[in-house]
BALOBA-1460 file (C-alpha; in Angstrom, 3 decimals):
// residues 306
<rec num="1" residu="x" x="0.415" y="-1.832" z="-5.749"/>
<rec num="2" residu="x" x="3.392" y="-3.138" z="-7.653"/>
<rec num="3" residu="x" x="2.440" y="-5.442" z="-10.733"/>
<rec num="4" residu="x" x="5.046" y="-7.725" z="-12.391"/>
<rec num="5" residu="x" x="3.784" y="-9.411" z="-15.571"/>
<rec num="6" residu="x" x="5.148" y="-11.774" z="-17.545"/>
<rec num="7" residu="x" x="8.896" y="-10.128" z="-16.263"/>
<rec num="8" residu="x" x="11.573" y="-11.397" z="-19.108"/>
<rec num="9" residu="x" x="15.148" y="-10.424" z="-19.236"/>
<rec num="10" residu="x" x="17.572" y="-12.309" z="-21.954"/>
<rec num="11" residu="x" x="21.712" y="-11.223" z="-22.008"/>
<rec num="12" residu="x" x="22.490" y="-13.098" z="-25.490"/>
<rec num="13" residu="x" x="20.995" y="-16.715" z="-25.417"/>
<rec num="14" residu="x" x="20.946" y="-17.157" z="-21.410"/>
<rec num="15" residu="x" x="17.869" y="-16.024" z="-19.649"/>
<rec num="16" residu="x" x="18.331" y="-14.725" z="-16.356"/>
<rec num="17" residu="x" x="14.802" y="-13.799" z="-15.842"/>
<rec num="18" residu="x" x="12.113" y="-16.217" z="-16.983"/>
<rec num="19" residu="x" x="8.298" y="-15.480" z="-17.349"/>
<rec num="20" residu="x" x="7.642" y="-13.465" z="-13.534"/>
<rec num="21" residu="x" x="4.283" y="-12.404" z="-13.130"/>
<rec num="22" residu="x" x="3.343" y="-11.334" z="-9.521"/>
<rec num="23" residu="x" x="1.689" y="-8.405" z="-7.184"/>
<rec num="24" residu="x" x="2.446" y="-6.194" z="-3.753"/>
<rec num="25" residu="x" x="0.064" y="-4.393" z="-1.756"/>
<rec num="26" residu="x" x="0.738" y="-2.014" z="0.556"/>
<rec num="27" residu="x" x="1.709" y="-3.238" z="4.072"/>
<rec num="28" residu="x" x="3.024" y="-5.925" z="2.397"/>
<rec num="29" residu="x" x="7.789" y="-6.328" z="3.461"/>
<rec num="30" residu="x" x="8.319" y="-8.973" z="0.512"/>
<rec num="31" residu="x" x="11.339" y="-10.963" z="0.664"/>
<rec num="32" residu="x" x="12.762" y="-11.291" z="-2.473"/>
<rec num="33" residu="x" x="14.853" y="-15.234" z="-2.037"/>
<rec num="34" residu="x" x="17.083" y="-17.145" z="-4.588"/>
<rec num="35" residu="x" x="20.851" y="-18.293" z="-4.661"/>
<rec num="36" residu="x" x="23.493" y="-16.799" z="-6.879"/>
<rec num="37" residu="x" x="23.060" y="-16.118" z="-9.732"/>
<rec num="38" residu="x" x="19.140" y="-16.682" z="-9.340"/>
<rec num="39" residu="x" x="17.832" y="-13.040" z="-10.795"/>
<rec num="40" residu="x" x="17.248" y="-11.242" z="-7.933"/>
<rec num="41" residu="x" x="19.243" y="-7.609" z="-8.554"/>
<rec num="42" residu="x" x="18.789" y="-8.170" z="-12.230"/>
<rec num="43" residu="x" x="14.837" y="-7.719" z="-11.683"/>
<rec num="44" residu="x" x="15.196" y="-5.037" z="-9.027"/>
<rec num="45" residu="x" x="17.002" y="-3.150" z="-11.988"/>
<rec num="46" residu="x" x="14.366" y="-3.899" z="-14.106"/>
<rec num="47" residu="x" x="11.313" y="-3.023" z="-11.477"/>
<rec num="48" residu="x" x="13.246" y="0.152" z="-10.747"/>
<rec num="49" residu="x" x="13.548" y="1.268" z="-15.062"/>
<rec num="50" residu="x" x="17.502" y="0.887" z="-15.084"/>
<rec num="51" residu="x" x="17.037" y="-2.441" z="-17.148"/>
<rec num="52" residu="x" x="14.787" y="-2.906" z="-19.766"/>
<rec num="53" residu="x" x="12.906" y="-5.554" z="-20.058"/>
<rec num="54" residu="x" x="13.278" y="-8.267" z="-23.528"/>
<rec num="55" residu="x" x="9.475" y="-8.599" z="-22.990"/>
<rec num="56" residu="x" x="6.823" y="-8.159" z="-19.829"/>
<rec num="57" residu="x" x="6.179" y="-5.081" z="-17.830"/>
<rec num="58" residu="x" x="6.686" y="-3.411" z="-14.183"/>
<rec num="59" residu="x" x="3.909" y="-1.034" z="-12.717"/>
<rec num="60" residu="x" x="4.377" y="1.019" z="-9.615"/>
<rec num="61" residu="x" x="1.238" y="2.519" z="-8.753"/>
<rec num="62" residu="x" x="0.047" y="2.417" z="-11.836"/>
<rec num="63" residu="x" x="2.801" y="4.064" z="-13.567"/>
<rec num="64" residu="x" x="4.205" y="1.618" z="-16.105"/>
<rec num="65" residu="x" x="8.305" y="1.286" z="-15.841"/>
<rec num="66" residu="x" x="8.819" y="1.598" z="-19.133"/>
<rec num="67" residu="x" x="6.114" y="3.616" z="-20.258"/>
<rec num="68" residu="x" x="5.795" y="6.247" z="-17.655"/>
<rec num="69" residu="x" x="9.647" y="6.076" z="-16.330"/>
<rec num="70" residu="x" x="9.696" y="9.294" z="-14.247"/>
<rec num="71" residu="x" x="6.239" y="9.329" z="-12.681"/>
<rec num="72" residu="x" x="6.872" y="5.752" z="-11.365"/>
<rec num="73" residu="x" x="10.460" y="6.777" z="-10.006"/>
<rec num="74" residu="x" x="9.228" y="8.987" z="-8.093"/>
<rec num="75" residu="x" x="6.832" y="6.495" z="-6.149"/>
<rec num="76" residu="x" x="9.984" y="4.532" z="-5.906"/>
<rec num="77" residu="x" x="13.274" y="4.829" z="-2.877"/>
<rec num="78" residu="x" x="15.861" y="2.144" z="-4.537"/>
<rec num="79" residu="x" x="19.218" y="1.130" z="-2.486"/>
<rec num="80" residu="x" x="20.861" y="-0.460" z="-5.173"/>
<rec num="81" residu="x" x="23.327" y="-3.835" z="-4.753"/>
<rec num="82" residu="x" x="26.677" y="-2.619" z="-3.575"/>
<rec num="83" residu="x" x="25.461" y="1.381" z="-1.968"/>
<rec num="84" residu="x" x="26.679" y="2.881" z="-4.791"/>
<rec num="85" residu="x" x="27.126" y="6.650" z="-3.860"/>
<rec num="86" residu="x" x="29.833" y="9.006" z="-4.882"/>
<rec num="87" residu="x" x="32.929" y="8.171" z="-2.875"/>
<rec num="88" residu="x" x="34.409" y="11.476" z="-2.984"/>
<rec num="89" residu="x" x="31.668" y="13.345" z="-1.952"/>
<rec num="90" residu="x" x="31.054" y="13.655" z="1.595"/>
<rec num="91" residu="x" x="28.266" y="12.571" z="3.878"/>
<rec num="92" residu="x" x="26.222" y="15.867" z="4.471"/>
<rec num="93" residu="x" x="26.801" y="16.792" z="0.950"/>
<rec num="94" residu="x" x="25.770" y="13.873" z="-1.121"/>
<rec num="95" residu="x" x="22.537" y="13.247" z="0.718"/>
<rec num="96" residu="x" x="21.896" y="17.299" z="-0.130"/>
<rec num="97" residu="x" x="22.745" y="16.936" z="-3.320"/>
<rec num="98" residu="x" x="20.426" y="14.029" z="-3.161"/>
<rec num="99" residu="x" x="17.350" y="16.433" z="-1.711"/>
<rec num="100" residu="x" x="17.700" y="19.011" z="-4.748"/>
<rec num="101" residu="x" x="17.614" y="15.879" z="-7.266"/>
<rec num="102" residu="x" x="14.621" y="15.053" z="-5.620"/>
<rec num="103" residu="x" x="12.802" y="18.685" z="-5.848"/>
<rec num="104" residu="x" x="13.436" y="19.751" z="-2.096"/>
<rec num="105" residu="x" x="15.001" y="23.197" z="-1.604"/>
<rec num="106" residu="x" x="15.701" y="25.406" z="1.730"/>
<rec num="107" residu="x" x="13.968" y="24.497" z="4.876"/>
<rec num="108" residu="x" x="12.465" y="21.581" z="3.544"/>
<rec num="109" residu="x" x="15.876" y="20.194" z="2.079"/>
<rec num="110" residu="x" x="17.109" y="20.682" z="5.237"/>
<rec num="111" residu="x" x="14.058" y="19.093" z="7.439"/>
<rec num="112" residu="x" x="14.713" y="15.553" z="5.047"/>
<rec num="113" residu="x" x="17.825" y="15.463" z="5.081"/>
<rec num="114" residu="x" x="17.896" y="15.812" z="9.071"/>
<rec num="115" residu="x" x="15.312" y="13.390" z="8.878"/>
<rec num="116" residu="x" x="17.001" y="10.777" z="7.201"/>
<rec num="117" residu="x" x="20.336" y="10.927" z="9.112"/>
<rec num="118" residu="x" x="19.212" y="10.552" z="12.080"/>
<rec num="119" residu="x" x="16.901" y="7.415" z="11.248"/>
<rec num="120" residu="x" x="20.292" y="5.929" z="10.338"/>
<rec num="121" residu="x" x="22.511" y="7.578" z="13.194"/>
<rec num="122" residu="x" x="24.910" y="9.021" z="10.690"/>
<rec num="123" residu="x" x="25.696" y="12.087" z="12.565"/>
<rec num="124" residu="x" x="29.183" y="10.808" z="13.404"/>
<rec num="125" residu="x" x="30.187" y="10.219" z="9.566"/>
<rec num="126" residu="x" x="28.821" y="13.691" z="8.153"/>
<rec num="127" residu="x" x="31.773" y="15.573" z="7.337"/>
<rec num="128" residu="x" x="33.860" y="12.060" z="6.141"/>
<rec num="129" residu="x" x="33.905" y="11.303" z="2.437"/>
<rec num="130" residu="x" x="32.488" y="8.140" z="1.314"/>
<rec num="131" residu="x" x="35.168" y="6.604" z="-0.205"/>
<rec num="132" residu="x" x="36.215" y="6.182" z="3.789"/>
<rec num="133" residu="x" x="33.441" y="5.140" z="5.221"/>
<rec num="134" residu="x" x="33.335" y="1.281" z="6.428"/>
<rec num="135" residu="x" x="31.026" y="-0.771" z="4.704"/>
<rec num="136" residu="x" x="28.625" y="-0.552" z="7.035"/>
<rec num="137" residu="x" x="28.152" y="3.143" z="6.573"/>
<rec num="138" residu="x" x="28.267" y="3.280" z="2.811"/>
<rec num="139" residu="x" x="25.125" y="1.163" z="3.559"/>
<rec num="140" residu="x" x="23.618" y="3.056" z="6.087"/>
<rec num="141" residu="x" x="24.391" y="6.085" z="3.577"/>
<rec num="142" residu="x" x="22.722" y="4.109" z="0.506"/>
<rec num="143" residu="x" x="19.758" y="3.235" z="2.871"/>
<rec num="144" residu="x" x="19.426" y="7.358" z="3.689"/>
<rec num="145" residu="x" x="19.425" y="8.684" z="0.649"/>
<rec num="146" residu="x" x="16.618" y="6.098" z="-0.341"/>
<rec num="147" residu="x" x="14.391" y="6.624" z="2.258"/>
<rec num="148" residu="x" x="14.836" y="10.805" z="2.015"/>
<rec num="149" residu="x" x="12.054" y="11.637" z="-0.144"/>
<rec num="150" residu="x" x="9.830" y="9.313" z="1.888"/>
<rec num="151" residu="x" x="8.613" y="7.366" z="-0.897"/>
<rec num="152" residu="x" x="5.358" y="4.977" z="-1.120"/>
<rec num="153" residu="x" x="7.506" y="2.024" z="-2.615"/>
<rec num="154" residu="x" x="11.068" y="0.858" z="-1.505"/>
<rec num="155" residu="x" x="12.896" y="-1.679" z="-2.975"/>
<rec num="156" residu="x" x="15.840" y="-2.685" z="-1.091"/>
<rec num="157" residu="x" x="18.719" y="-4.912" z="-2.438"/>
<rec num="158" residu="x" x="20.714" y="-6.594" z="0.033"/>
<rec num="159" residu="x" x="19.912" y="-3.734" z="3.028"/>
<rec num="160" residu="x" x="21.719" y="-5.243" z="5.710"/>
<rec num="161" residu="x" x="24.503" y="-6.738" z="3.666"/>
<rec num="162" residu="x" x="27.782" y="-5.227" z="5.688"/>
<rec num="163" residu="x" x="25.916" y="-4.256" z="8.948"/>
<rec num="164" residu="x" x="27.244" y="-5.648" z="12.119"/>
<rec num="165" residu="x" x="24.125" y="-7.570" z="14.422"/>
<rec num="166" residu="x" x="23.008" y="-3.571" z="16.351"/>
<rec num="167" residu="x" x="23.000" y="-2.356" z="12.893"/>
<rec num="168" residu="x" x="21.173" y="-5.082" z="11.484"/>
<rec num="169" residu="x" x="18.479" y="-5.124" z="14.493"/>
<rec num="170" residu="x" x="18.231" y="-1.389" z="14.025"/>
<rec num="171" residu="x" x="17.692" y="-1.179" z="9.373"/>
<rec num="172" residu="x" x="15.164" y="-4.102" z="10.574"/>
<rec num="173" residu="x" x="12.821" y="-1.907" z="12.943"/>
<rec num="174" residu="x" x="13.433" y="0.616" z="10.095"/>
<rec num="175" residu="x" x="11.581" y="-1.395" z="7.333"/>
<rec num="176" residu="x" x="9.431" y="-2.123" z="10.078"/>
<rec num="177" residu="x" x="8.217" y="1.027" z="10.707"/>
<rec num="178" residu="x" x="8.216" y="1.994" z="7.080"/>
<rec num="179" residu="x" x="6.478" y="-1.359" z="6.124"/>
<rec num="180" residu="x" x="3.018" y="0.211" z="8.381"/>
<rec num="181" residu="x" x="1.918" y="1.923" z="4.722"/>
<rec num="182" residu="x" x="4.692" y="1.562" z="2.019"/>
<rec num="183" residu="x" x="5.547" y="-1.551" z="0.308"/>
<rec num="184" residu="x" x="8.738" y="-2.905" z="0.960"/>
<rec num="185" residu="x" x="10.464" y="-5.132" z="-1.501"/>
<rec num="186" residu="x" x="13.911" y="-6.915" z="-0.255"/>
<rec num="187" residu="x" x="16.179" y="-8.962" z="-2.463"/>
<rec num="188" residu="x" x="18.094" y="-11.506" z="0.163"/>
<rec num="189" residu="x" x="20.024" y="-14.343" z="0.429"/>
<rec num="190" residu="x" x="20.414" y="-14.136" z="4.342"/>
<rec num="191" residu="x" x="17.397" y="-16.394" z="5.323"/>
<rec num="192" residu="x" x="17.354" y="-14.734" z="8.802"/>
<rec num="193" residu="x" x="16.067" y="-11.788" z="7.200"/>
<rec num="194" residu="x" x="12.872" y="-13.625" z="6.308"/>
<rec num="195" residu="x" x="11.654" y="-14.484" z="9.405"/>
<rec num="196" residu="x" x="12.867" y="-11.274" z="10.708"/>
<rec num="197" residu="x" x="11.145" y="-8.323" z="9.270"/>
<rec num="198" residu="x" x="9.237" y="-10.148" z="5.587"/>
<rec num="199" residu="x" x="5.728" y="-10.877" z="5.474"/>
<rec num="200" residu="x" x="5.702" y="-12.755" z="2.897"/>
<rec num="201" residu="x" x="8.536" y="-14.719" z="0.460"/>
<rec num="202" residu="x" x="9.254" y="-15.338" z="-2.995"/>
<rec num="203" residu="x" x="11.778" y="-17.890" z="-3.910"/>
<rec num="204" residu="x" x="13.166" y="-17.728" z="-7.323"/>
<rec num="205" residu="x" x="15.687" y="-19.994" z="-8.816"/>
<rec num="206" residu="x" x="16.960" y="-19.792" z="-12.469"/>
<rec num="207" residu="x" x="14.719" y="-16.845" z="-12.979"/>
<rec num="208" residu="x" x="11.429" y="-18.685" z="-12.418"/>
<rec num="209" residu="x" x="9.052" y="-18.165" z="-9.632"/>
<rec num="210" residu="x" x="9.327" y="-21.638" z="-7.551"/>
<rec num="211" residu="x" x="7.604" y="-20.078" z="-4.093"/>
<rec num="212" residu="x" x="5.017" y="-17.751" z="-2.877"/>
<rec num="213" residu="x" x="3.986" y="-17.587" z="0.863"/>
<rec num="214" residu="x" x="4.249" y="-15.938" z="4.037"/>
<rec num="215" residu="x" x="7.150" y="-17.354" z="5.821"/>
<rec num="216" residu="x" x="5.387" y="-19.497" z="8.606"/>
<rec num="217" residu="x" x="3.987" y="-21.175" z="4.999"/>
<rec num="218" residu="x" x="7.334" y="-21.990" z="3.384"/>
<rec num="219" residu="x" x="8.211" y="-23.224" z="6.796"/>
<rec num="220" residu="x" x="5.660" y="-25.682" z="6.832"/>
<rec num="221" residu="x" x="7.005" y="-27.457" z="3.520"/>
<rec num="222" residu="x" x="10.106" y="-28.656" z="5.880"/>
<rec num="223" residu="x" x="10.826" y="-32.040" z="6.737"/>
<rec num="224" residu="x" x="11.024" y="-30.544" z="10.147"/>
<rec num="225" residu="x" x="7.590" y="-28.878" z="10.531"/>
<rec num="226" residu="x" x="6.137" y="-30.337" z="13.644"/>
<rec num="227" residu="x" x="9.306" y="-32.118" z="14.645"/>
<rec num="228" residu="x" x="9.830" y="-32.649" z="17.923"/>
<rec num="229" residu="x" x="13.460" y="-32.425" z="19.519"/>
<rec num="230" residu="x" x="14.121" y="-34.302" z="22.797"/>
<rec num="231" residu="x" x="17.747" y="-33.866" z="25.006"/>
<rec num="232" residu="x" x="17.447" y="-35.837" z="27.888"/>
<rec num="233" residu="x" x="18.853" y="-39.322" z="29.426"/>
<rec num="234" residu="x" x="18.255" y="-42.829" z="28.505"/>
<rec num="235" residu="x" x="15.940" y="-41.703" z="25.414"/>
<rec num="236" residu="x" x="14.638" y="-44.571" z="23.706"/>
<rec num="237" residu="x" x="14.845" y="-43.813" z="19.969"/>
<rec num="238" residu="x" x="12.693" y="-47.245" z="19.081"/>
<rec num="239" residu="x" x="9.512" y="-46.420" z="21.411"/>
<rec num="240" residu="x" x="9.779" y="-42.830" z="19.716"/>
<rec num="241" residu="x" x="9.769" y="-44.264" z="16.093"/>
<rec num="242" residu="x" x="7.014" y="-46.613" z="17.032"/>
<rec num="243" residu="x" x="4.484" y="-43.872" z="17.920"/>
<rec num="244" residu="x" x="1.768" y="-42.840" z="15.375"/>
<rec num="245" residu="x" x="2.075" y="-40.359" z="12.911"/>
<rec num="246" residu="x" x="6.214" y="-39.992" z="13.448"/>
<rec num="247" residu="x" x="8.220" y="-40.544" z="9.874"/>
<rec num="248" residu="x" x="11.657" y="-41.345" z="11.622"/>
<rec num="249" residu="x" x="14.206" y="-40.143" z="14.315"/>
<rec num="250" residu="x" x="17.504" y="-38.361" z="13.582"/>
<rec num="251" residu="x" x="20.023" y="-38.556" z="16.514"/>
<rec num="252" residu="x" x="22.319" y="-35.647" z="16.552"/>
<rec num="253" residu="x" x="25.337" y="-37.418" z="19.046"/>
<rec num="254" residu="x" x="27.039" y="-33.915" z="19.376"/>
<rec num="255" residu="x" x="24.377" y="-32.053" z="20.993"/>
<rec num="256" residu="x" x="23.037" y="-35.241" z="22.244"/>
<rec num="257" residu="x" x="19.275" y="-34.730" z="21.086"/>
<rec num="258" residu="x" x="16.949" y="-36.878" z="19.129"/>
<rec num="259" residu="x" x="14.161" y="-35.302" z="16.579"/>
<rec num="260" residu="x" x="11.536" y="-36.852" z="16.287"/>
<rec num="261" residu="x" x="10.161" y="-36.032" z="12.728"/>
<rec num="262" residu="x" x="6.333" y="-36.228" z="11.921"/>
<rec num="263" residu="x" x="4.501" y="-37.205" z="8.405"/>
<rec num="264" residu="x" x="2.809" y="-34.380" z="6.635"/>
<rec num="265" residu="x" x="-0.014" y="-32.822" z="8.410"/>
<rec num="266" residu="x" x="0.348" y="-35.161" z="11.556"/>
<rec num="267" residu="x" x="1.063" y="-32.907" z="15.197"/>
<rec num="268" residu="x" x="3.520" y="-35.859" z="17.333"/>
<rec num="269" residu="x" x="3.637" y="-33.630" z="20.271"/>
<rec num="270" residu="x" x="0.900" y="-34.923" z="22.590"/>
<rec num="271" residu="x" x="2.267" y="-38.455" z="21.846"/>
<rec num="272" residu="x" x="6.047" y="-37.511" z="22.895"/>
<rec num="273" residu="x" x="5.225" y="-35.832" z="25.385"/>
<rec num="274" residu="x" x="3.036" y="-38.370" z="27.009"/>
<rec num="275" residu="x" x="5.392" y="-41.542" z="26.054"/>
<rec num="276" residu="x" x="8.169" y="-39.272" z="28.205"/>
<rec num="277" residu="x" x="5.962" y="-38.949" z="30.893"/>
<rec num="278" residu="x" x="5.132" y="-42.891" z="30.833"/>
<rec num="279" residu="x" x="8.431" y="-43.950" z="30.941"/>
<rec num="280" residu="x" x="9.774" y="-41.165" z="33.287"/>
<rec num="281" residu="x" x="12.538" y="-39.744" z="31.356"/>
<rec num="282" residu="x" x="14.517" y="-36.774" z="32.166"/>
<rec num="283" residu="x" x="14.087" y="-34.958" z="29.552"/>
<rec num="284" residu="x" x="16.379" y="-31.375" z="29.926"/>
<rec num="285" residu="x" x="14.888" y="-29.681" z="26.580"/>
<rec num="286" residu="x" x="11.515" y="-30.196" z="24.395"/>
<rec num="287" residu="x" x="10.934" y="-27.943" z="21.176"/>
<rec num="288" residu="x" x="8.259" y="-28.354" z="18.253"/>
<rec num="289" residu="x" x="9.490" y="-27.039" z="15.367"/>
<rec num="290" residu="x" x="7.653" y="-24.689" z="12.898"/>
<rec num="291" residu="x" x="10.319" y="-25.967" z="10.108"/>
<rec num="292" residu="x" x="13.365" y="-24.979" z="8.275"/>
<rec num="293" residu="x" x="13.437" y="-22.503" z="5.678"/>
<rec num="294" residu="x" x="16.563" y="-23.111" z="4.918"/>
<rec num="295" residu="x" x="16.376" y="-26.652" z="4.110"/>
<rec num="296" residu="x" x="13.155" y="-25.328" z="1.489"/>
<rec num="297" residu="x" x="15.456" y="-22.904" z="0.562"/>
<rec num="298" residu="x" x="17.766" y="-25.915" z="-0.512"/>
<rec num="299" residu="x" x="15.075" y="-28.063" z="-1.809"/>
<rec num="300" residu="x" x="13.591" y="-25.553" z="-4.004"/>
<rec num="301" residu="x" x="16.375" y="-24.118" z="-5.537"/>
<rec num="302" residu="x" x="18.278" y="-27.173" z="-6.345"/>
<rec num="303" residu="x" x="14.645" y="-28.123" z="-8.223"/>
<rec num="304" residu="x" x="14.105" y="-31.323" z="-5.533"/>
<rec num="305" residu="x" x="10.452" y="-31.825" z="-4.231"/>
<rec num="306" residu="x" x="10.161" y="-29.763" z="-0.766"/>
């Protein structure tokens, strides 16, 4: 597993990393959440031994970061923030050179690097030089060269930052399939990503831990969990308020809907749904919502009570 304890990191008098202490098992896609500014890349650099902690410590299977640097590298595929590769190399040659940094000569440099390029469809790019690759490919470059010695742990910052929406569905069924027995670490700040391919969520803010859950969990800390959104005709936001267990109605005029919101750990379905069928309204759409991560997102991060 990966171990964080106690994670620290000071630059002068600001801390940037604050007392983080938590585990990942294998199986486990961890989405790694927080605004700006929040930590995120600055402990990726730490978990993968290019930052030193001021005080705490990182194990990747066992192999302490600071401790044991090398062994615990080479558990570890890292695509840093940015893809940072050399521009002037090109494709085919950088993610060789990449192999024989990694230990892999002849056939088997060859069978990896194959391997790796055509998980990320970069046949196209081989012979172009980095430097003029879009942005999209320098990622889907970064993303190769991490994945090439098919290591146990990958920590991924910001994978599908660049990627157009077939891109982004494809590095998803990626981690996906590399998720089945690897652990998967992703620093965000696309929210989409979440629900998408993470198991479970940590949301730091200021460089303290503020949430730890599997998505559907943070979810349910929204205003909106178990709201109910009506668009019909001739809705009758009073008889909707008045039912039991519903905390208020917000009318959204544009898209014509009312949501119906519901108190903590009440379900308002079966009463909407059987005041619409009392009154015989038309009702065109009818969703439950599991909640909003983003508006946790928001809550937690701005230190307000989700």
């Amino acid at each position: 597993m990966i171990e964080i304890n106690n994670l620290t990191r000071r630059f002068a008098q600001r801390t940037v990393v604050d007392d983080l202490s938590f585990r990942v098992q294998p199986g486990e896609v961890l989405g790694f959440l927080g605004p700006n500014g929040a930590g995120k890349s600055t402990t990726m650099k730490m978990l993968t031994g290019f930052l030193a902690p001021t005080f705490g410590s990182a194990r990747i299977l066992g192999f302490d970061i600071q401790r044991q640097t090398l062994q615990a590298q080479r558990q570890i595929g890292y695509l840093p923030e940015g893809a940072p590769c050399y521009g002037d190399m090109p494709v085919a040659g950088f993610l060789a050179f990449i192999a024989e940094v990694r230990g892999f000569r002849g056939a088997e440099k060859r069978r990896r690097v194959d391997a790796a390029v055509a998980r990320l469809e970069l046949e196209k790019v081989l012979g172009q030089s980095i430097e003029t690759l879009s942005k999209g490919f320098k990622r889907r470059v970064g993303l190769a060269q991490a994945i090439l010695h098919e290591p146990p742990v990958l920590i991924l910052d910001e994978p599908t930052d660049g990627l157009d929406p077939n891109q982004k569905h494809q590095v998803r069924q990626l981690i996906g399939e590399l998720a089945r027995d690897r652990i998967v670490v992703i620093s965000t700040h696309i929210l989409e990503e979440v629900s998408a391919v993470c198991s479970r969520a940590l949301i730091i803010a200021s460089g303290r831990l503020v949430a730890d859950g599997t998505p559907l969990e943070l979810e349910s800390r929204s205003r909106y969990h178990q709201a109910v959104t009506l668009v019909g005709d001739a809705l009758d936001p009073a008889a909707l308020a008045a039912l039991p267990g519903v905390a208020g109605i917000e009318a959204n005029p544009v898209e014509g809907s009312l949501t119906v919101l519901a108190r903590p750990g009440e379900v308002i379905f079966p009463q909407v749904n059987a005041l619409i069928h009392q009154r015989g309204w038309t009702v065109r759409e009818l969703d439950v919502e599991r909640g909003r991560l983003d508006e946790v997102f928001r809550a937690l991060t701005r230190g307000e009570a989700a």
